[in-house]
C-alpha positions as CSV (number, residue, x, y, z in Angstrom):
1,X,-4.2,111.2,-36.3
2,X,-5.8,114.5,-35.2
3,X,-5.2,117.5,-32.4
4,X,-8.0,117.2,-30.2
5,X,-8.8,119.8,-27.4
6,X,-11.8,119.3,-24.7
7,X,-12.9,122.5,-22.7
8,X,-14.8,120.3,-19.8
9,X,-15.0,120.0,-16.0
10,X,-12.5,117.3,-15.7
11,X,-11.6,114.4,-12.6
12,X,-14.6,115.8,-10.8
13,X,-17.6,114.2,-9.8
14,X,-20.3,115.2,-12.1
15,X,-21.6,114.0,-15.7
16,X,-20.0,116.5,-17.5
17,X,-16.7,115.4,-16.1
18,X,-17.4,111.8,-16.4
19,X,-18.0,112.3,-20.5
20,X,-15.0,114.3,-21.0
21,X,-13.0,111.9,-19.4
22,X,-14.6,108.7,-20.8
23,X,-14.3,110.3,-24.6
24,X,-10.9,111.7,-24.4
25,X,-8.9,108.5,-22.8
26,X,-10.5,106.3,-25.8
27,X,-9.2,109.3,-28.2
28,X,-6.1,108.7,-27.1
29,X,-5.9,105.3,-27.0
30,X,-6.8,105.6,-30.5
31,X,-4.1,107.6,-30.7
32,X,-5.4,111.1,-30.9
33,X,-3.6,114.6,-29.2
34,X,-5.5,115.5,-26.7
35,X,-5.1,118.8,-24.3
36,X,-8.1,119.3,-22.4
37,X,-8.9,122.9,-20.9
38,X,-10.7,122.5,-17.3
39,X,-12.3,125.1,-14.7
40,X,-9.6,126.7,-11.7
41,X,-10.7,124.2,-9.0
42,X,-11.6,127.1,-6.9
43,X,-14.8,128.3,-9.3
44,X,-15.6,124.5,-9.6
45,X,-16.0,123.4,-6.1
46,X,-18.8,126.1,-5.7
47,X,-21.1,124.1,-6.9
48,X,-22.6,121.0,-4.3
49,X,-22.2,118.1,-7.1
50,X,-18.7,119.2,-8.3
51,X,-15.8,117.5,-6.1
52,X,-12.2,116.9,-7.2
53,X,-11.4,112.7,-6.6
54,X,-7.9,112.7,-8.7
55,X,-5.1,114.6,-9.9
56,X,-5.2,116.3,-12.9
57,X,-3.2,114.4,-15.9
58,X,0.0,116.3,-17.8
59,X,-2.7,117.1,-20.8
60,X,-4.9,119.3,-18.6
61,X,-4.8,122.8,-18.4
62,X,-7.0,125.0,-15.9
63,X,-7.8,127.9,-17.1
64,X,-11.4,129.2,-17.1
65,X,-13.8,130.4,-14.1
66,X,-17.3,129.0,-13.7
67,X,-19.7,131.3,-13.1
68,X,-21.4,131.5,-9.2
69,X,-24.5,129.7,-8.8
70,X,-26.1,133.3,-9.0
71,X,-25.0,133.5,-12.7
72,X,-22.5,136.0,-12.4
73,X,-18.6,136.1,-12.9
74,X,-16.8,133.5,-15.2
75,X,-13.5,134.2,-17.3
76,X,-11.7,132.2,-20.2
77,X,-7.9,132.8,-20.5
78,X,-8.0,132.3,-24.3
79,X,-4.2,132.2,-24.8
80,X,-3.9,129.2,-22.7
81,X,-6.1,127.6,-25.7
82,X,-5.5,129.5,-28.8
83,X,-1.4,129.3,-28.4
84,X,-2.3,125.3,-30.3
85,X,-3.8,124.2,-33.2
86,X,-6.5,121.9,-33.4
87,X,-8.4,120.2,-35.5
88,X,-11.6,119.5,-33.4
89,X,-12.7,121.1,-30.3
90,X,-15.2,119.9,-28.3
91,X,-17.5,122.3,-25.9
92,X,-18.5,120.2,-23.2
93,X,-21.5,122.6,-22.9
94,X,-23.2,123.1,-19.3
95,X,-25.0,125.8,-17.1
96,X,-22.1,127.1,-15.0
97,X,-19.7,128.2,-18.3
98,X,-19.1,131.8,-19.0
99,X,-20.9,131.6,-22.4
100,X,-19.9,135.4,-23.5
101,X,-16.1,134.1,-23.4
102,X,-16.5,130.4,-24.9
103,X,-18.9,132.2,-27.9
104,X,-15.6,134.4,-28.5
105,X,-13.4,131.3,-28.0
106,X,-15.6,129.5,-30.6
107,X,-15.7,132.4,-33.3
108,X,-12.1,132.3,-33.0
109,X,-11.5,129.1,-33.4
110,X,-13.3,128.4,-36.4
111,X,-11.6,131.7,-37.9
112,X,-8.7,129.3,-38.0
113,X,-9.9,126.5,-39.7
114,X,-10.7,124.3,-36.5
115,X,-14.1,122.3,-36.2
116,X,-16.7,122.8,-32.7
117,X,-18.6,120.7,-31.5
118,X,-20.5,121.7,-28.6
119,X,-22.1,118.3,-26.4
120,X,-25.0,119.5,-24.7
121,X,-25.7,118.8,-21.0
122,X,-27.5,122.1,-20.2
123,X,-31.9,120.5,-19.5
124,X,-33.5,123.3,-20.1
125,X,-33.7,125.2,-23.2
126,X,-33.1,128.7,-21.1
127,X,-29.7,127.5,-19.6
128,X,-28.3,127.6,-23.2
129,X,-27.3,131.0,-23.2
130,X,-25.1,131.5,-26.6
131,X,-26.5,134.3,-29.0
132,X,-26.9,131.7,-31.2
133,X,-26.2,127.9,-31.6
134,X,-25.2,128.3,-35.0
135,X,-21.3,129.1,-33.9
136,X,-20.8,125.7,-33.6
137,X,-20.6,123.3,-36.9
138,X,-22.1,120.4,-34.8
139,X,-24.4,120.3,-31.4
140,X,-24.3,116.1,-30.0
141,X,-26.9,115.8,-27.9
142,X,-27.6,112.1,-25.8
143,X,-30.9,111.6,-27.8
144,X,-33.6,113.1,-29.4
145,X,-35.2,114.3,-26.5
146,X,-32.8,117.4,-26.2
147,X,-33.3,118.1,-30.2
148,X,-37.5,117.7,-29.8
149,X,-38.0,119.7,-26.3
150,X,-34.9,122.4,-26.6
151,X,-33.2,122.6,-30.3
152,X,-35.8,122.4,-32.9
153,X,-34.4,125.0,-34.5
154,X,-31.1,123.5,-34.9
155,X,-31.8,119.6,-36.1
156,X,-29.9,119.8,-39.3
157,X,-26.9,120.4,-36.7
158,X,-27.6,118.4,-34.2
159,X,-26.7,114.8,-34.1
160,X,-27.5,112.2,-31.7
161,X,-24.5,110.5,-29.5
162,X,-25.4,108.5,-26.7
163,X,-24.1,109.0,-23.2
164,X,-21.1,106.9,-22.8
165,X,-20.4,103.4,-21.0
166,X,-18.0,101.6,-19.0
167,X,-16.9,98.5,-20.5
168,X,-18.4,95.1,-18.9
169,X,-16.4,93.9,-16.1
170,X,-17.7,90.4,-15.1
171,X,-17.7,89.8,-10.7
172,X,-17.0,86.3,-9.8
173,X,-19.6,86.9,-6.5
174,X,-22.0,84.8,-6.5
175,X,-25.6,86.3,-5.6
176,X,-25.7,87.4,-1.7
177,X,-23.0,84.8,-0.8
178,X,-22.0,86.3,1.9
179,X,-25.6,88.3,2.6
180,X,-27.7,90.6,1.0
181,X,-26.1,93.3,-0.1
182,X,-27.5,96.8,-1.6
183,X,-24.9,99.4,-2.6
184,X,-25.2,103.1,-3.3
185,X,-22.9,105.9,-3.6
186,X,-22.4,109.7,-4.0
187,X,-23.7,112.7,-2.2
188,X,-27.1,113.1,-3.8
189,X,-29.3,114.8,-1.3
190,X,-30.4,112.7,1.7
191,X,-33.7,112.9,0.9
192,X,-33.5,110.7,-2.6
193,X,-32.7,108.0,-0.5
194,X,-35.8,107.6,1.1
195,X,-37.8,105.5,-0.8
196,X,-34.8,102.8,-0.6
197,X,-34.7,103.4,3.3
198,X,-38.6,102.2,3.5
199,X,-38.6,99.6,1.0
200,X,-35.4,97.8,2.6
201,X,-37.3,98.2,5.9
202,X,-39.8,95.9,4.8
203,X,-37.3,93.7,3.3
204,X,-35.5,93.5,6.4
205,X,-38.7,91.4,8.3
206,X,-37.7,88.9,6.1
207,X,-34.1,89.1,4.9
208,X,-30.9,89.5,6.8
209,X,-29.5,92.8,4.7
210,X,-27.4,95.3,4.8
211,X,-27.9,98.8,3.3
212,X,-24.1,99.8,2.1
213,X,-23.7,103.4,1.4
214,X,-20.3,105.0,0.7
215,X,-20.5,109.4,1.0
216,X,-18.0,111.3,0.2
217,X,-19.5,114.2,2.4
218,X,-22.7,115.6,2.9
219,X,-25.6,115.1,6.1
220,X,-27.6,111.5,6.1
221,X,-30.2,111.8,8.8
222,X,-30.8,107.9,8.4
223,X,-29.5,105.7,11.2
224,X,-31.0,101.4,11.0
225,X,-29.4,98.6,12.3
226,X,-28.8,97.5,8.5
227,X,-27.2,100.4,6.9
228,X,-23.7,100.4,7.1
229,X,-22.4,104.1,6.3
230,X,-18.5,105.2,4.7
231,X,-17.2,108.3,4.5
232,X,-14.8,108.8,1.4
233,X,-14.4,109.0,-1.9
234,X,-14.0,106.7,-4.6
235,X,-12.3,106.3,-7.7
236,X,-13.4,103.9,-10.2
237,X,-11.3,101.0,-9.3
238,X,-12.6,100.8,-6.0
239,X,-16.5,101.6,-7.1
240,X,-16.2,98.5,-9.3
241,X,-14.7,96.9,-6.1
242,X,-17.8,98.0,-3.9
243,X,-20.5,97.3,-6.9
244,X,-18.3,93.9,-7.1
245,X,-19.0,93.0,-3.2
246,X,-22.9,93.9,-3.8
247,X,-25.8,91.9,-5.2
248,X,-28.2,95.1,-6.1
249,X,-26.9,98.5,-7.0
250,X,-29.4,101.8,-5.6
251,X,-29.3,104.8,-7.9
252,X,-31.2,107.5,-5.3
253,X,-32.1,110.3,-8.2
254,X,-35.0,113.0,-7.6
255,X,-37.3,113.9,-10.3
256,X,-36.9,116.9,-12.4
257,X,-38.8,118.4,-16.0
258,X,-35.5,119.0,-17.1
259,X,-34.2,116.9,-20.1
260,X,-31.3,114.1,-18.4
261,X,-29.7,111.1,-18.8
262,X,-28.3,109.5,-15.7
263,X,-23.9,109.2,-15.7
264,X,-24.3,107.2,-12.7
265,X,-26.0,104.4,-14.9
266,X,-23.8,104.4,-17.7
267,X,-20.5,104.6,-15.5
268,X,-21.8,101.5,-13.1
269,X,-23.9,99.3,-15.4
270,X,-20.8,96.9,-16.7
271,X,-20.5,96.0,-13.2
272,X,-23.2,93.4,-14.3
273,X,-25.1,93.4,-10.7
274,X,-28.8,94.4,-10.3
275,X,-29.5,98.0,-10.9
276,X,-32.6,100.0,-9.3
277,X,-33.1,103.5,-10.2
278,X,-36.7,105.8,-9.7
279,X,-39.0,106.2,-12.6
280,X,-37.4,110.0,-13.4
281,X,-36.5,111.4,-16.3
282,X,-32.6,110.1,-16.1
283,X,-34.1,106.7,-16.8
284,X,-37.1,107.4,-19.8
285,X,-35.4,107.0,-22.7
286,X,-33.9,103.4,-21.5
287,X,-34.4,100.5,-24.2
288,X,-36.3,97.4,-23.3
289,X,-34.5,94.0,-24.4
290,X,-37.0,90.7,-25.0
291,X,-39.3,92.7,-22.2
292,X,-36.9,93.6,-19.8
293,X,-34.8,96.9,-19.3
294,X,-31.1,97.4,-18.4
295,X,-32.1,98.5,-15.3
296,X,-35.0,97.9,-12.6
297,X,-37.4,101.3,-12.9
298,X,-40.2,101.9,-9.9
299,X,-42.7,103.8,-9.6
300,X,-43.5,104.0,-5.1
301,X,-41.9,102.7,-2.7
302,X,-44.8,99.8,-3.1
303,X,-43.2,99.0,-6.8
304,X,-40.3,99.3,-5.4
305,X,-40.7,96.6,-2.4
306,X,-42.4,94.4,-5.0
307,X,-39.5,94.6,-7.5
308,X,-37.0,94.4,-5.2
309,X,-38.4,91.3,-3.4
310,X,-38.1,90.3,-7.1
311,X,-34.9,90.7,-8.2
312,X,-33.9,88.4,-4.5
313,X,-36.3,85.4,-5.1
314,X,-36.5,85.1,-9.2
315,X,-32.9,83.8,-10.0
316,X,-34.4,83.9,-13.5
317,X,-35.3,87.5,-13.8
318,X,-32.0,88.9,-12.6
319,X,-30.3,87.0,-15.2
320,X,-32.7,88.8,-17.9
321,X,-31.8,92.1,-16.3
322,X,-28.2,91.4,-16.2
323,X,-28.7,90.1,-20.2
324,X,-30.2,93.7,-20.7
325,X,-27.5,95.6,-19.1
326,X,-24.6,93.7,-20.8
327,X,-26.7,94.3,-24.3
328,X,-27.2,98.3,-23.4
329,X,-23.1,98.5,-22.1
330,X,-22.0,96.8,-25.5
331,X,-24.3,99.1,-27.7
332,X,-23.1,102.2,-26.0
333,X,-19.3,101.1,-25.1
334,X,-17.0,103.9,-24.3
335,X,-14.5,102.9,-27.3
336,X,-17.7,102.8,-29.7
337,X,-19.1,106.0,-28.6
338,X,-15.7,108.3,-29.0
339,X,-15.7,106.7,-32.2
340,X,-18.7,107.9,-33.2
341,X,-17.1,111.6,-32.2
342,X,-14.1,110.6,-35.0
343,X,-16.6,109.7,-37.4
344,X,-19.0,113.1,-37.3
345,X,-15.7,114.8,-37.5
346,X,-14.6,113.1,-40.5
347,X,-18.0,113.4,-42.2
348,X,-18.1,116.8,-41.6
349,X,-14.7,117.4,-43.2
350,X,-16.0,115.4,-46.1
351,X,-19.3,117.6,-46.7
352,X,-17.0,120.3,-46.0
353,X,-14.6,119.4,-49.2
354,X,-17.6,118.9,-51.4
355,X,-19.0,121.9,-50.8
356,X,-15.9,124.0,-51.3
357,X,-15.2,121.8,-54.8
């Protein structure tokens, strides 16, 4: 078994947090050390999609600062980390990390025999602001989108892992038993939600729906007879509960040029209802299975009252959908994925002894 540390945002709500958390509770299971090393809450929460929804576990240490969302600050308390020895660290790489310290933390860390991988989430090739990616032995990256459009330089280090999913878990609910139910979550900006606000709008000449949106915090301008608004936050029990209660699951994501996969998807798909998500770049590099994707992607709010109107009336085509998803989950399970991590680990101790022999 091998000593494993994780320098990530951790029990927050963001991607970066989700990955860490996802990878290191299968390395464990697996039987792994773990100690991850996570932000000081305080530096965290100044950033909009960073909110703490759990306690942090006995393995989790906070000792770094992000930096401000001006780019400036940031601090690494290295003895924290470098008092253990590890065999594989993993740089949970992102925008808001003080790379000056975590390029020292690497350096030294290799100095003692320890392997680095860094798992890019940074989009844009200017985020990444190391002196040089070469001071890790591996860069993961979620496909081949990050190595083509930011890391050409560095494909003979760069390997592809794919973002991480929640296992399937089946819901006995039976499509709109109890009405039409569309779900959503989070606290993306109120203006993503737009195009779902007009389409269901239509819908709602001819269906009885409700529009089921659960907030942690954040203003929602948006006020219809059928939307039925929560305040609070939830863990993942209870968002398998909500998706469990729903019939189609919203994804409300604005566009971007930046290269991203979408957490939301991959922590919500195994719910096995529905999923509708805008044609962004989140959702471009999703498979099609016998013609059909994992989830529902539109183009306008006219696609999108088409599809939707769809997915209520063609029993038929939610089932391929739902066929799709559970295909995608399996592919990309949680277990298989932090196995993949194990495996690039041991290969590169293997290329590693044949080189020294």
């Amino acid at each position: 078994m091998y000593s494993i540390g994780i320098l990530s945002r951790w029990n927050a709500t963001c991607g970066i947090s989700l990955h860490a958390q996802m990878i290191a509770q299968e390395f464990i299971k697996m039987g792994h050390y773990v100690r991850v090393f996570a932000p000081h809450i305080e530096s965290a929460n100044r950033w909009w999609h960073h909110r703490i929804i759990g306690e942090d576990e006995d393995f989790v240490v906070r000792c770094y600062d992000e930096v401000d969302p001006k780019g400036e600050g940031g601090r690494l308390e290295f003895e924290k980390i470098l008092e253990e020895k590890f065999d594989l660290f993993i740089v949970e790489s992102y925008a808001s990390l003080p790379y000056g310290d975590v390029e020292r933390l690497v350096k030294e860390l290799r100095s003692r025999g320890t392997k680095v991988f860094a798992v890019i989430h940074e989009g844009r090739r200017e985020d990444i602001k190391y002196s040089d990616m070469r001071i890790f032995d591996v860069i993961v990256v979620f496909d081949e989108r990050f190595v083509n459009e930011m890391l050409q330089e560095y494909r003979d280090i760069a390997w592809v892992i794919p973002y991480p999913c929640n296992p399937v878990r089946r819901s006995n609910r039976k499509f709109a038993e109890d009405g039409l139910i569309f779900f959503s979550f989070g606290r993306q900006p109120a203006g993503e939600y737009l195009d779902y606000i007009r389409a269901l709008d239509y819908l709602s000449k001819k269906y009885d729906l409700t529009y089921w949106i659960v907030r942690s915090d954040g203003y929602f301008p948006f006020n219809k007879r059928w939307i039925k608004l929560e305040r609070r936050r939830l863990s993942e029990d209870e968002l398998y509960e909500c998706l469990h209660r729903s019939d189609i699951h919203l994804i409300p994501k604005g566009k971007t040029n930046n290269v991203v996969v979408s957490s939301t998807l991959c922590q919500c798909l195994g719910a096995l209802i529905p999923t509708v998500a805008p044609n962004t770049r989140h959702f471009e590099t999703l498979p099609e299975y016998d013609g059909v994707k994992p989830a529902v992607i539109y183009d306008d709010v006219d696609d999108l009252k088409a599809k939707l109107l769809r997915i209520v009336e063609d029993e038929d085509f939610r089932k391929r959908i739902l066929k799709a998803a559970e295909r995608f989950v399996e592919e990309n399970k949680r277990d298989k994925i932090a196995k993949k991590f194990i495996d690039l680990f041991e290969k590169t101790q293997s290329l590693l002894s044949i080189t020294v022999s």
